[in-house]
N, C-alpha and C positions, 0 to 999 in steps of 0.2 A: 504494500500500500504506500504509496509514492506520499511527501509531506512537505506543500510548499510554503515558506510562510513568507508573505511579503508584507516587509515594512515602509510606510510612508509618513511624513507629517499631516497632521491633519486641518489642512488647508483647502475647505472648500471640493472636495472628492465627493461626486455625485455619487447614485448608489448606480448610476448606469455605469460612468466609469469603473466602479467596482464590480459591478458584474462583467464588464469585457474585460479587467482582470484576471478574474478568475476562470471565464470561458478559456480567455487566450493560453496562461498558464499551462491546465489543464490538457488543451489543443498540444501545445508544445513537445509534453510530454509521451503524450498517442504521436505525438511523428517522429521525433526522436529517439526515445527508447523505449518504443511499444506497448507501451502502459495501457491499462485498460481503466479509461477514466470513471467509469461506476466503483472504483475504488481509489481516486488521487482524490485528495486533499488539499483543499487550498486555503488559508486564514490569509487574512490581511490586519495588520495592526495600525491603528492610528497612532502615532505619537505626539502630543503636543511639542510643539516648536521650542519652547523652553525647557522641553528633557531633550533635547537629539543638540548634538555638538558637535561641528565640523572647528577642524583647526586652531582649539580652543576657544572656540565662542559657541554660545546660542545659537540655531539659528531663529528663533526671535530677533538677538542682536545682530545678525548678517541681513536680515531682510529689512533693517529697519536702516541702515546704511546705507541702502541701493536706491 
């Protein structure tokens, strides 16, 4: 049983975009390495922008920069 989990910020991600997430993911793995997706798994996590840190900063504080 295949286990994918993707992590994103949680900035405005529609639930459509999350479901072509999870269609595509799932896709991926039925072409690649044969997986039978009535058994992959796919999680997505939101992470608020004040826990996720690129190159010692927030990105709260990276996006508030730009």
């Amino acid at each position: 049983m295949p286990y994918v989990n993707i992590k994103i910020t949680d900035e405005n991600v529609t639930a459509e975009q999350k479901a072509q997430l999870i269609k595509g993911a799932t896709q991926l793995l039925v072409d690649v390495l044969d997986k039978n997706p009535q058994t992959t798994v796919v999680v997505i996590d939101e992470v608020n922008t004040d826990n996720w840190g690129i190159a010692g900063e927030t990105v709260t504080t990276l996006r508030a920069k730009t």
